[in-house]
N, CA, C and O atoms as a GROMACS GRO file, in nm:
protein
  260
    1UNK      N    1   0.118  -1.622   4.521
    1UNK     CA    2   0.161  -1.682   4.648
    1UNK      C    3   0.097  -1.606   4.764
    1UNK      O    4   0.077  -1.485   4.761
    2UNK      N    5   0.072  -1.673   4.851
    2UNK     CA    6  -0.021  -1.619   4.960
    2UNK      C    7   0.072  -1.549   5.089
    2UNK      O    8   0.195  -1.542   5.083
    3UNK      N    9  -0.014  -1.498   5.212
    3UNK     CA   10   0.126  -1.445   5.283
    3UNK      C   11   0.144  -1.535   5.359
    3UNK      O   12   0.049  -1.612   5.375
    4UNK      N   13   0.230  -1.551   5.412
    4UNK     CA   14   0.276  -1.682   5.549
    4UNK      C   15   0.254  -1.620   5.643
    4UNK      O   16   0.260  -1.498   5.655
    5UNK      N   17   0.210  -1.740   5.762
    5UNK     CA   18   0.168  -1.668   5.881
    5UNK      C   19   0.300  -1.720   5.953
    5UNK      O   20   0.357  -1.829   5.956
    6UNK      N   21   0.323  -1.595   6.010
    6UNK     CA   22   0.478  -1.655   6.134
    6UNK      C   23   0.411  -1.706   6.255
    6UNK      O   24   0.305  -1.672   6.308
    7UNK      N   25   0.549  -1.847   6.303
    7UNK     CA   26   0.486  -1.930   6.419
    7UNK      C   27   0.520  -1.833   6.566
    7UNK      O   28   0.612  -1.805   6.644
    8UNK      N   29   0.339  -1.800   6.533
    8UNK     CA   30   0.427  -1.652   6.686
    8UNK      C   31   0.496  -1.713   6.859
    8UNK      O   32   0.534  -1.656   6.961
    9UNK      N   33   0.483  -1.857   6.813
    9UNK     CA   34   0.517  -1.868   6.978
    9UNK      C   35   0.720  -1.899   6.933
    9UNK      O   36   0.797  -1.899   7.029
   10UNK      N   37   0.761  -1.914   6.834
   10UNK     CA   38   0.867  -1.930   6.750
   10UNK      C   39   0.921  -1.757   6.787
   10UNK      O   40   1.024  -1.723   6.844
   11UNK      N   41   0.841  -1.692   6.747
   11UNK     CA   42   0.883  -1.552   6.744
   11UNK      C   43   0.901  -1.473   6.871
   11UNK      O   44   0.909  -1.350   6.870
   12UNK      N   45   0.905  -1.521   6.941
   12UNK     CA   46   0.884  -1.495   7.041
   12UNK      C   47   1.037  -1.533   7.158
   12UNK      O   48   1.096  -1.470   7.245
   13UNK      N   49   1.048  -1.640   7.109
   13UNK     CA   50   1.202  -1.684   7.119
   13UNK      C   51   1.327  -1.673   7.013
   13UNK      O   52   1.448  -1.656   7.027
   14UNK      N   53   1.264  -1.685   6.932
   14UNK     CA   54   1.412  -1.628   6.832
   14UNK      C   55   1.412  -1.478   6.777
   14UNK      O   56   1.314  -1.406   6.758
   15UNK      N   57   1.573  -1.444   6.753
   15UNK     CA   58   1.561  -1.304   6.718
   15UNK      C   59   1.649  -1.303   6.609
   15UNK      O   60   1.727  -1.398   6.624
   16UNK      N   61   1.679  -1.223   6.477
   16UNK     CA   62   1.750  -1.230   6.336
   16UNK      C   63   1.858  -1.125   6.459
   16UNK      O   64   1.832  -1.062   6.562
   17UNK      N   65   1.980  -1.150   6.380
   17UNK     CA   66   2.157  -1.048   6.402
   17UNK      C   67   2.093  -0.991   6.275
   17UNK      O   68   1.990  -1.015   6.212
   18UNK      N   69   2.218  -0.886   6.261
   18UNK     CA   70   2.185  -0.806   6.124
   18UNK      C   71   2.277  -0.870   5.981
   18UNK      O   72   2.287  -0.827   5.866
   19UNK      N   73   2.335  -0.986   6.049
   19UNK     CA   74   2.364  -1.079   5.895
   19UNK      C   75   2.245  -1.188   5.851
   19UNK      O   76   2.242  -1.255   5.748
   20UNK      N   77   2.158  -1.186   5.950
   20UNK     CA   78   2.030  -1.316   5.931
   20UNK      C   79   2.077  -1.416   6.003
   20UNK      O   80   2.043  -1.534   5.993
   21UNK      N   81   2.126  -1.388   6.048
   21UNK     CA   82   2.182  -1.519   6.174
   21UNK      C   83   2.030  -1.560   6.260
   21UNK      O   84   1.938  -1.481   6.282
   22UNK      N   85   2.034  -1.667   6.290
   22UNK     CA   86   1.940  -1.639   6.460
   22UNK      C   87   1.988  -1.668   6.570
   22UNK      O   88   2.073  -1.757   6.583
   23UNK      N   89   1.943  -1.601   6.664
   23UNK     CA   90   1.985  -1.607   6.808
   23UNK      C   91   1.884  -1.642   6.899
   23UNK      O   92   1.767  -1.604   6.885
   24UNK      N   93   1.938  -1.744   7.033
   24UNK     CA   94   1.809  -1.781   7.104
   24UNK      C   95   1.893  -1.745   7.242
   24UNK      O   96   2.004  -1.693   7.252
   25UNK      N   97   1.817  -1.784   7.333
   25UNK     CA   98   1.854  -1.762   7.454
   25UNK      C   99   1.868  -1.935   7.500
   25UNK      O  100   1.817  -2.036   7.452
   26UNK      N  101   1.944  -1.917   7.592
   26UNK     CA  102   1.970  -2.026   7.688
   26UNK      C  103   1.855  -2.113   7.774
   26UNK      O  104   1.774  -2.052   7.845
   27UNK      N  105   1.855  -2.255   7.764
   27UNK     CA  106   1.731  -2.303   7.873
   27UNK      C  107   1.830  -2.354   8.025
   27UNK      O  108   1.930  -2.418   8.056
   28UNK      N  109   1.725  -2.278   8.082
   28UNK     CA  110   1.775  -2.375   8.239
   28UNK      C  111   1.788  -2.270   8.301
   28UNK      O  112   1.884  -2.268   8.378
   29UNK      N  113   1.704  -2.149   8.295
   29UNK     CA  114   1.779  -1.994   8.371
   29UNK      C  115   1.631  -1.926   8.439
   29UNK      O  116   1.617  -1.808   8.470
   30UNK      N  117   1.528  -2.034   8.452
   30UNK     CA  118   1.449  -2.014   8.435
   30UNK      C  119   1.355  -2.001   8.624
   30UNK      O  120   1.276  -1.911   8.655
   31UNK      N  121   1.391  -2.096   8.695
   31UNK     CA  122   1.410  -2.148   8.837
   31UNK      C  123   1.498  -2.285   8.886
   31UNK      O  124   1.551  -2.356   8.800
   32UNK      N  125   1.508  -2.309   9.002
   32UNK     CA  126   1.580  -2.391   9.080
   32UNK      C  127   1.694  -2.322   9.021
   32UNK      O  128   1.743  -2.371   8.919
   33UNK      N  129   1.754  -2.195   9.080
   33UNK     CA  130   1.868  -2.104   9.065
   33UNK      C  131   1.956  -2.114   9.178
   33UNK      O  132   2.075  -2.082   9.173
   34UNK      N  133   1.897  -2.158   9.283
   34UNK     CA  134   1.984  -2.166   9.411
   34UNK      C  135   2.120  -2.269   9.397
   34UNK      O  136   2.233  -2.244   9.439
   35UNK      N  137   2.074  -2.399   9.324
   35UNK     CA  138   2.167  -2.480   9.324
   35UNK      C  139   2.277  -2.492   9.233
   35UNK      O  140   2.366  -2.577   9.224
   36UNK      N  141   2.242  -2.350   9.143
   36UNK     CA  142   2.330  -2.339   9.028
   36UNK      C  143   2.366  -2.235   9.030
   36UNK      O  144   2.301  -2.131   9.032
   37UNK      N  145   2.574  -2.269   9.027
   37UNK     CA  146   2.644  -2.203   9.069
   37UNK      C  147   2.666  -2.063   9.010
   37UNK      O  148   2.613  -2.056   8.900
   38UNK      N  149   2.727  -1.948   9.047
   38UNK     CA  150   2.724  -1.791   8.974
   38UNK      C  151   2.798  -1.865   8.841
   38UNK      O  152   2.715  -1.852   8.751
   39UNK      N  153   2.864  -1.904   8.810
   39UNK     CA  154   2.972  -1.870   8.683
   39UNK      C  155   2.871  -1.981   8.593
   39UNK      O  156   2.898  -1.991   8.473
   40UNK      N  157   2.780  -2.047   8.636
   40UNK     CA  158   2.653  -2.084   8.508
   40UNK      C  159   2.596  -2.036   8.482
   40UNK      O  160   2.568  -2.011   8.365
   41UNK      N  161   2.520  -1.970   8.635
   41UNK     CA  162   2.432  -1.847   8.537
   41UNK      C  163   2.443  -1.786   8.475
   41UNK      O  164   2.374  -1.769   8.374
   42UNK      N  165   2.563  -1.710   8.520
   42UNK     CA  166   2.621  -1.625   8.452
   42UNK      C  167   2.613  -1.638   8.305
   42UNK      O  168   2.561  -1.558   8.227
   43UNK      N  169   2.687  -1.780   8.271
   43UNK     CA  170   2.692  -1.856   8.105
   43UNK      C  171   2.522  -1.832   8.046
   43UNK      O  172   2.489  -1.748   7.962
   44UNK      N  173   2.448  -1.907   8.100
   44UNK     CA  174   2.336  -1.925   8.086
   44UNK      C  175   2.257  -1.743   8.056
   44UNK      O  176   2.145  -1.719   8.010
   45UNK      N  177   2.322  -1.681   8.085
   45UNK     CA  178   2.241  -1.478   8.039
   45UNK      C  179   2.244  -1.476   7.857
   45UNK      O  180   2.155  -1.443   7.779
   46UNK      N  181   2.403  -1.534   7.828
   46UNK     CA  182   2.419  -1.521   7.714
   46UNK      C  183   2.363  -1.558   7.600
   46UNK      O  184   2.340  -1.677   7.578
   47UNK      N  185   2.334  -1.464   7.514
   47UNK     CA  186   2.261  -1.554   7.399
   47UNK      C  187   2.313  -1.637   7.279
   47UNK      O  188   2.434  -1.658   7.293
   48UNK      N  189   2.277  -1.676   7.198
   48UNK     CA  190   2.400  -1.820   7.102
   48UNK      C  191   2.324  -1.836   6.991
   48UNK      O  192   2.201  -1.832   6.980
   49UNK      N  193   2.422  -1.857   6.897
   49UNK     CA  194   2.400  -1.843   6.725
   49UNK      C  195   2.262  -2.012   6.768
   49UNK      O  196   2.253  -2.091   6.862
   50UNK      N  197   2.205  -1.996   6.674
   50UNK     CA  198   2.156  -2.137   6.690
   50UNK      C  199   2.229  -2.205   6.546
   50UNK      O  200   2.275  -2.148   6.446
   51UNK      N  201   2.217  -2.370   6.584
   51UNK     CA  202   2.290  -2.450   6.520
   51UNK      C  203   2.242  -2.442   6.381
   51UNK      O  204   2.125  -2.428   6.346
   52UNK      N  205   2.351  -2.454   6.303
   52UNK     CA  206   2.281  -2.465   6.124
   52UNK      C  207   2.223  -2.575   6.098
   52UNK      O  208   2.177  -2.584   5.984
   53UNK      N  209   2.208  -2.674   6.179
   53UNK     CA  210   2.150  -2.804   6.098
   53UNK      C  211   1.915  -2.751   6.170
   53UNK      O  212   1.815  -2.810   6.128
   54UNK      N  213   1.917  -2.651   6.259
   54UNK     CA  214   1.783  -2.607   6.276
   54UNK      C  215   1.760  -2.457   6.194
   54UNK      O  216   1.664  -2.383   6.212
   55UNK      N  217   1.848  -2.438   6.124
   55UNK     CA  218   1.836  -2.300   6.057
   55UNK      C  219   1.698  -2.309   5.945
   55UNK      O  220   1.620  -2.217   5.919
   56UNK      N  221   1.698  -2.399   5.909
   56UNK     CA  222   1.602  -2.423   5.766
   56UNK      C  223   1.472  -2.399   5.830
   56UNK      O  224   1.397  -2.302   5.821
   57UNK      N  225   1.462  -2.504   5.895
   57UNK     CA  226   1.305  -2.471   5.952
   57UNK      C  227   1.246  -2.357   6.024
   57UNK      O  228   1.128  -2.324   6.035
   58UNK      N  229   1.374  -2.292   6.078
   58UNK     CA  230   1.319  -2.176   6.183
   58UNK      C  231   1.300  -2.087   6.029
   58UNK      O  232   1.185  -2.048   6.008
   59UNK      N  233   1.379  -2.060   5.948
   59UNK     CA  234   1.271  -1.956   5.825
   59UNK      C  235   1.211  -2.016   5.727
   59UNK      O  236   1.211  -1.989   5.607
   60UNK      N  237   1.145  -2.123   5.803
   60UNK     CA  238   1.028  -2.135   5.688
   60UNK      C  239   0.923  -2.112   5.815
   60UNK      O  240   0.848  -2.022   5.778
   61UNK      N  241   0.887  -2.153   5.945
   61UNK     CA  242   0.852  -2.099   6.028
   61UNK      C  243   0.832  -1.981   6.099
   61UNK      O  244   0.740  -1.969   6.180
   62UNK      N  245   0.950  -1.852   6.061
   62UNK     CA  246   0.953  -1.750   6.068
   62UNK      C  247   0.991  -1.646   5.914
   62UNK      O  248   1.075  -1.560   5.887
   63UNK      N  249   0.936  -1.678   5.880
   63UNK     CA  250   0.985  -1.608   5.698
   63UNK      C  251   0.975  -1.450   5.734
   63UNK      O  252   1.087  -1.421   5.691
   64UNK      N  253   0.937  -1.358   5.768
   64UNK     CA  254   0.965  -1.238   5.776
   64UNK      C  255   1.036  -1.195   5.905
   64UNK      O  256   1.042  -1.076   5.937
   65UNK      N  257   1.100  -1.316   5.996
   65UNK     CA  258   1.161  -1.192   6.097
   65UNK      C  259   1.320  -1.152   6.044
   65UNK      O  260   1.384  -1.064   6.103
   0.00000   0.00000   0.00000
């Protein structure tokens, strides 16, 4: 079996917890901040399990992180 190449722009946004979870960051935190209020942004810093029904593909896409 050959080695897999990881999708580095993938890697770049997701990160493994130390159970193999993945974690991504929030979209929308990015500009046009003025019109969005403190207690979103705020929400929007935090980072979040990603959903299990995209879990499969992100490690076959990322197999060693």
């Amino acid at each position: 079996m050959p080695k897999l190449k990881t999708h580095r722009g993938a890697a770049k946004r997701f990160k493994t917890t130390g159970t193999g979870k993945f974690v991504r960051s929030k979209a929308y935190k990015s500009h046009i901040l003025t019109k969005k209020n403190r207690k979103r942004k705020r929400r929007l810093r935090k980072k979040v399990v990603v959903d299990s029904t995209h879990v499969r593909s992100l490690e076959r896409i990322l197999p060693y992180l």
